[in-house]
C-alpha positions as CSV (number, residue, x, y, z in Angstrom):
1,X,-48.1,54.3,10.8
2,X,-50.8,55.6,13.1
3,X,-48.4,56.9,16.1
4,X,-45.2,57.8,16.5
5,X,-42.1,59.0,18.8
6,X,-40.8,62.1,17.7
7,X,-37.9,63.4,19.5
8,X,-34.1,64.6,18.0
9,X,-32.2,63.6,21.5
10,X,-32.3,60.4,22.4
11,X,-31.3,60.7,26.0
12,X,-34.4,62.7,26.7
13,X,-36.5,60.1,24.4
14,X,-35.0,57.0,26.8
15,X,-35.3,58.4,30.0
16,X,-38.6,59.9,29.5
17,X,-39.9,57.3,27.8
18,X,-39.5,53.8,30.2
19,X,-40.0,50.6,29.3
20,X,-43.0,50.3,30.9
21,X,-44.2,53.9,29.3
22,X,-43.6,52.4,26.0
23,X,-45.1,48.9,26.5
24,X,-48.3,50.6,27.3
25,X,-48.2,52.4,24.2
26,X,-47.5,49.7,22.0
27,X,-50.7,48.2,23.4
28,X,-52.8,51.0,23.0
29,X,-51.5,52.2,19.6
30,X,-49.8,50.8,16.8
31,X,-46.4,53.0,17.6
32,X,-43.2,51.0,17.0
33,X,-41.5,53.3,20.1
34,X,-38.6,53.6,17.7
35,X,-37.2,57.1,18.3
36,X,-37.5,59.2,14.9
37,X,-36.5,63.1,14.4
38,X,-37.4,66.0,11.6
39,X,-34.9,63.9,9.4
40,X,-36.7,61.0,8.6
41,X,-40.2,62.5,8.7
42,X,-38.9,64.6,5.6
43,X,-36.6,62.0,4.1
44,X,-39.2,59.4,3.6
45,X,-42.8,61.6,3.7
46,X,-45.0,58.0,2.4
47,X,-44.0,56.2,5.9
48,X,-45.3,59.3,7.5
49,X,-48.4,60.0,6.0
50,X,-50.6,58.2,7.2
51,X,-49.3,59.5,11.0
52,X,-52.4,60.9,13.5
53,X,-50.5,60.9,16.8
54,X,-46.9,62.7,18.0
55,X,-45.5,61.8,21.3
56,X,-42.7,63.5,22.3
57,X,-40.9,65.1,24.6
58,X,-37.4,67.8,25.1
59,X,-36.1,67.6,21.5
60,X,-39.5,67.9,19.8
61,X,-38.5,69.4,16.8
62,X,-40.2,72.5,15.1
63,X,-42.2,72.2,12.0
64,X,-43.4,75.3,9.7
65,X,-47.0,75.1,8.6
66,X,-46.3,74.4,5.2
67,X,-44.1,71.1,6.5
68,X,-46.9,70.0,8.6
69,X,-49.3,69.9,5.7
70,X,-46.8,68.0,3.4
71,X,-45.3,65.7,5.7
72,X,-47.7,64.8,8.4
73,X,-51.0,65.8,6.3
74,X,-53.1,62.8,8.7
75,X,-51.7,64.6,11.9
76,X,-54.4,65.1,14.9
77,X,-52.6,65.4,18.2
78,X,-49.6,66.5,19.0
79,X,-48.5,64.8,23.3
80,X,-45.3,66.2,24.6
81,X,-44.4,64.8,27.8
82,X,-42.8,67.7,28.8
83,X,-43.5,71.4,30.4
84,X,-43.6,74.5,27.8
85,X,-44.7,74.3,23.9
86,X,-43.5,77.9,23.2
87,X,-40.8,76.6,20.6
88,X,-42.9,74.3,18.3
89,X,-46.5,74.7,19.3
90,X,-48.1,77.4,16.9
91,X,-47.9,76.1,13.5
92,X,-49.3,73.0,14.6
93,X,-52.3,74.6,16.6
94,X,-52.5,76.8,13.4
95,X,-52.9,73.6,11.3
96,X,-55.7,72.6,13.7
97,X,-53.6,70.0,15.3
98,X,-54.5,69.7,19.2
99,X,-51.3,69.8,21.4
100,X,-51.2,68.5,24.7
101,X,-48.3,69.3,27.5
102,X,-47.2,67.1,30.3
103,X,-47.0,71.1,32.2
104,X,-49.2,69.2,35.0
105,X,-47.0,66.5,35.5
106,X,-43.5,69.0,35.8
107,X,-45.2,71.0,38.4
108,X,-45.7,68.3,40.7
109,X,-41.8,68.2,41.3
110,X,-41.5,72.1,41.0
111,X,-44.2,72.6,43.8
112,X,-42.5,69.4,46.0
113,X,-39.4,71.6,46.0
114,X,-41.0,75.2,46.5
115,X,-42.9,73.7,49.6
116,X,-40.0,72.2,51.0
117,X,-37.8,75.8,50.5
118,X,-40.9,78.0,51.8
119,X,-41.2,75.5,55.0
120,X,-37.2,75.2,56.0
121,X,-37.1,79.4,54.9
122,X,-39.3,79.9,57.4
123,X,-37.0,77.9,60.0
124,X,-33.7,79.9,59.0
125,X,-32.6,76.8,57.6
126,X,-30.3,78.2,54.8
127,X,-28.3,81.0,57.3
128,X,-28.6,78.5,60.5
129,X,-27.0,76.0,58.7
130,X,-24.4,78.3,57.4
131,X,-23.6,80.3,60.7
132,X,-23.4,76.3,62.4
133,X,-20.7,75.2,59.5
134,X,-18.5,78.4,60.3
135,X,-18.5,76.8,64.1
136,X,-20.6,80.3,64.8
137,X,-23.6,79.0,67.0
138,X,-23.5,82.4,68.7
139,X,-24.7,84.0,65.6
140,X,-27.0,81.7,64.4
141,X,-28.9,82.2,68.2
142,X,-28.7,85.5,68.0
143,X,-31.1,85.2,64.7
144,X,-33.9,83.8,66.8
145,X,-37.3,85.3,67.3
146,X,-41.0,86.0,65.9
147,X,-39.6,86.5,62.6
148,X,-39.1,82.9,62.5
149,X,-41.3,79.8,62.1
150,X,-44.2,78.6,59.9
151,X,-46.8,79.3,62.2
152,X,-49.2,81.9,60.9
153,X,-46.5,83.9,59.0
154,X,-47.4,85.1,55.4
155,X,-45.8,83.5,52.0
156,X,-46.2,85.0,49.1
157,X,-46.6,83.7,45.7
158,X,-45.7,85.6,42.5
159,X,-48.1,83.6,39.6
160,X,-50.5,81.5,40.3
161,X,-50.6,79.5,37.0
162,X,-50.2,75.5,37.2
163,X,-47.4,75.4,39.7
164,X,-48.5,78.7,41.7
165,X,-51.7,76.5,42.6
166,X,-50.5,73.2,43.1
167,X,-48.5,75.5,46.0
168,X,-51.0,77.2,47.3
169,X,-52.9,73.6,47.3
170,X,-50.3,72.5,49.1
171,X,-49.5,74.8,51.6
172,X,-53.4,74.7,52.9
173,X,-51.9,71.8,55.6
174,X,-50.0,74.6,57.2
175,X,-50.9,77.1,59.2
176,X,-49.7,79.7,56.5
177,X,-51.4,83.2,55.1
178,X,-50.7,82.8,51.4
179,X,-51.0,85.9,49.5
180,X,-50.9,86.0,45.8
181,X,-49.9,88.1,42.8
182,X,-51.8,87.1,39.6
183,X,-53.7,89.8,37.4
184,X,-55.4,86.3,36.2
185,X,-56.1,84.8,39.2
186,X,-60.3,85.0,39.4
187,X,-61.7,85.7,42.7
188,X,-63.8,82.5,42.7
189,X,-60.1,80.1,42.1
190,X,-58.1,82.6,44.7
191,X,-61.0,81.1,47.2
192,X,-60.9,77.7,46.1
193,X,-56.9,78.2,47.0
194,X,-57.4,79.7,50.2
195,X,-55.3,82.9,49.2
196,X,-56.0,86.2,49.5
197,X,-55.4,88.1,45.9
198,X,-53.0,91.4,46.3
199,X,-50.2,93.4,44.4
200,X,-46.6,93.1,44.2
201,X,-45.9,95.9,47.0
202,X,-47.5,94.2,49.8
203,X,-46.7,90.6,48.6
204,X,-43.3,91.8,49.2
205,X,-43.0,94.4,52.3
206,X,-45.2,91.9,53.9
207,X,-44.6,88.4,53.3
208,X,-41.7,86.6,55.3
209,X,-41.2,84.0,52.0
210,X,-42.0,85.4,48.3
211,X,-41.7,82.9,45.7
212,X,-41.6,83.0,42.0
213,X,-43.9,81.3,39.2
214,X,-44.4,84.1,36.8
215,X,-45.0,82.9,33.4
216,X,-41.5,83.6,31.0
217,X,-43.0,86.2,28.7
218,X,-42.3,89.6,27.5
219,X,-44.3,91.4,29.7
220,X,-42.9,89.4,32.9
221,X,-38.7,90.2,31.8
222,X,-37.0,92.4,35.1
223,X,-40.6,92.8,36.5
224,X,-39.0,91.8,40.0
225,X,-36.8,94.6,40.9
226,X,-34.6,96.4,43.9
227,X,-37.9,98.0,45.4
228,X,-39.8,94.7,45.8
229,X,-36.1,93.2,47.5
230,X,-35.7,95.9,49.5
231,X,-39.2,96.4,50.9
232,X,-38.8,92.9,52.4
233,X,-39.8,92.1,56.2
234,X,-36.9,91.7,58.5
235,X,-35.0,88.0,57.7
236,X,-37.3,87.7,54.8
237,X,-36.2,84.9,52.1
238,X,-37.0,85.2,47.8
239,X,-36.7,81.8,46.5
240,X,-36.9,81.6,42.6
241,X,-37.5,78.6,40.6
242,X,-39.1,80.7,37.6
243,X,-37.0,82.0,35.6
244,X,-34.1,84.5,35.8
245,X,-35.2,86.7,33.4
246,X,-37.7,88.3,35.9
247,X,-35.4,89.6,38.3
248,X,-33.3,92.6,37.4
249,X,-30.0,90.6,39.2
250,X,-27.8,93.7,39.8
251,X,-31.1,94.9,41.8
252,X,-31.3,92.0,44.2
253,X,-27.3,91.8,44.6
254,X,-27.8,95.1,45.4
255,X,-30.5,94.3,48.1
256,X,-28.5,91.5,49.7
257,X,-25.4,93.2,50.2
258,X,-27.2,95.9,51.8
259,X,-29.7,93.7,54.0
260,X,-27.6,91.0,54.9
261,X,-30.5,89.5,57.1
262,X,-32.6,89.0,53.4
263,X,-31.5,85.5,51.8
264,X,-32.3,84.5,48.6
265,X,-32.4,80.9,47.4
266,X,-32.3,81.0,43.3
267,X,-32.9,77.8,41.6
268,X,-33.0,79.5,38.1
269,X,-31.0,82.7,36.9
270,X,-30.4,84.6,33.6
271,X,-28.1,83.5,31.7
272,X,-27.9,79.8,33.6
273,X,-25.1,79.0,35.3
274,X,-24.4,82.5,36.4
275,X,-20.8,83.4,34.5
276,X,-17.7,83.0,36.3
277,X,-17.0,85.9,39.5
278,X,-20.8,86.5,39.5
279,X,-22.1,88.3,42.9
280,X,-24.7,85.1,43.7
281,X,-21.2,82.4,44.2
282,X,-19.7,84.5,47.1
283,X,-22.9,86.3,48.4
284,X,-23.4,84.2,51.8
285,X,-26.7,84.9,52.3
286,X,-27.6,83.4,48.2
287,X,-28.0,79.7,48.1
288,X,-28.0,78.3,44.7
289,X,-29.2,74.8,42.8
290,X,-29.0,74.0,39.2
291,X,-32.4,74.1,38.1
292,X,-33.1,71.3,39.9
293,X,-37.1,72.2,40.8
294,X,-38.7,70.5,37.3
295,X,-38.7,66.6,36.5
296,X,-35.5,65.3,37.0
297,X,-34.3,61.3,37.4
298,X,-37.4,58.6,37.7
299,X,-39.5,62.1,37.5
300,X,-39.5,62.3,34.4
301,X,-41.3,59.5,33.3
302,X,-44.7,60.8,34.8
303,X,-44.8,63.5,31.9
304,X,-45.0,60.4,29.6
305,X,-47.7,58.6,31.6
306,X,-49.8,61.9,31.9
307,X,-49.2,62.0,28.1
308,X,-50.3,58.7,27.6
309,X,-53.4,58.9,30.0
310,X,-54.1,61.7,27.4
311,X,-54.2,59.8,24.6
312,X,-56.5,57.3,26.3
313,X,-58.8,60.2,26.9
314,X,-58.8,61.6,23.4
315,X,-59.2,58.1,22.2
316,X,-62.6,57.6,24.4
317,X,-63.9,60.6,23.0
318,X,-63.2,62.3,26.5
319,X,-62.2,65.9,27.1
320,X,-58.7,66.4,27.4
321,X,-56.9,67.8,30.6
322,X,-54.0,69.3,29.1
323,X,-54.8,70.6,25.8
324,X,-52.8,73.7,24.6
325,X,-54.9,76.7,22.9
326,X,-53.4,79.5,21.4
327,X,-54.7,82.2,23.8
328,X,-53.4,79.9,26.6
329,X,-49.7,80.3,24.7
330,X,-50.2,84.1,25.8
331,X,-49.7,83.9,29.5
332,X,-48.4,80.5,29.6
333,X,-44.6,79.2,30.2
């Protein structure tokens, strides 16, 4: 068996993994597309031996070096069609087994919906719509003026990392300054972007939307704190569809009960959901969605295609356009 489907939850393995996905692998490999976990890799180690190529996707199950060696000894690449390889990735890459992520392919949707929040932000959407369903039009006119529209008005972006640039590529149709926080950001890519590199301080004391794509890591945890909030332009929105964990969230309750003109629209929070009587459910000016940003219905199945498109490269002797390195597991999601 040359290829394989590794995956321990077979929802993710059928949804990600279409008919039409799997069709196309069976023609370009010798993979069954029968869905197999950690189980039956170790139960029956002679009908994996011979194995040179893992897809897989959310379930991919963890393997210690040692395993890798006994079990999957023929092992070459490793395609998960899906975003981070934090939980599995380093024993194989230690192994010297190349690991490829579909992280392209689940920013696409993330970036879709940051666009879409940074443009409506910047027409009050979220506290129009609001002030118009409590029958207050009053209020919601009374909002009006220069603070609002897209029209030359600065966004800034926290990260510039895979997502972080497919928004910046984005957002160069509209007539947007896009500033951007990114200690790794070169000076040659920031002008590729069309952004204009900066700290934290001004990305938030001067930007009328701030968005988050910080990479989860150590370093990043409660980086985002009641200073940045606070410093924030008059009607100013934070929309998040990071992670949680970056934001100390006692900081920015803090910073919209006290500037009730700030909004904050949080796609991700730490822990997720929010527990019961949390501040964000009754705050009005904090608009909420259950991680919705990544891949999610027929989305998903373009992390398997990029995954497979991949394969096709490695196979052709092609440079991958994914590949995962260890130093790129030190910043990365």
């Amino acid at each position: 068996m040359k290829a394989i489907i590794l995956c321990e939850v077979p929802h993710h393995y059928e949804t990600v993994y279409a008919p039409a996905v799997t069709e196309r692998l069976k023609t370009l490999t010798d993979c069954d597309c029968a869905r197999y976990g950690k189980a039956d890799v170790l139960a029956d180690p002679e009908k994996f031996a011979d194995t040179e190529y893992v897809f897989s996707t959310w379930g991919m199950p963890s393997f210690t070096e040692e395993e890798i060696k006994t079990y999957l000894p023929a092992l070459r690449c490793v395609f998960y069609g899906a975003g981070s390889v934090q939980g599995f990735a380093r024993p194989f890459l230690n192994c010297g087994v190349k690991v490829f992520s579909a992280w392209a392919a689940n920013a696409v949707p993330v970036a879709e919906y940051t666009v879409a929040q940074i443009i409506l932000a910047g027409k009050d959407f979220f506290c129009q719509s609001r002030l118009l369903a409590a029958e207050d039009r009053a209020a919601a006119l009374a909002r009006h003026g220069s603070h609002f529209g897209n029209y030359r008005k600065r966004v800034g972006l926290i990260g510039c990392g895979m997502i972080g640039s497919l928004v910046a590529e984005m957002l160069k149709v509209y007539d947007l300054e896009v500033l951007v926080f990114d200690p790794f950001l070169s000076e040659e890519k920031a002008a590729a972007l069309g952004v204009r590199k900066t700290d934290l301080a001004e990305i938030f004391s001067a930007c009328q939307v701030v968005s988050n794509h910080l990479a989860n890591n150590a370093a990043t945890k409660k980086m985002l704190r009641y200073e940045h909030f606070v410093s924030m332009p008059p009607y100013a929105t934070f929309l998040n569809t990071g992670r949680g964990a970056q934001v100390v969230e006692e900081d920015l309750v803090r910073a919209l009960t006290e500037r009730p003109d700030l909004t904050a629209v949080l796609d991700v929070t730490e822990p997720e959901p929010s527990p019961a009587g949390h501040p964000f459910y009754s705050l009005p000016n904090c608009f909420m969605t259950p991680h919705v940003a990544g891949s999610l219905g027929g989305e998903v199945v373009r992390m398997a295609e990029y995954m497979v498109d991949e394969y096709v490269r490695y196979a052709a002797g092609e440079a991958g356009r994914y590949e995962v390195s260890l130093k790129m597991l030190e910043t990365m999601a």
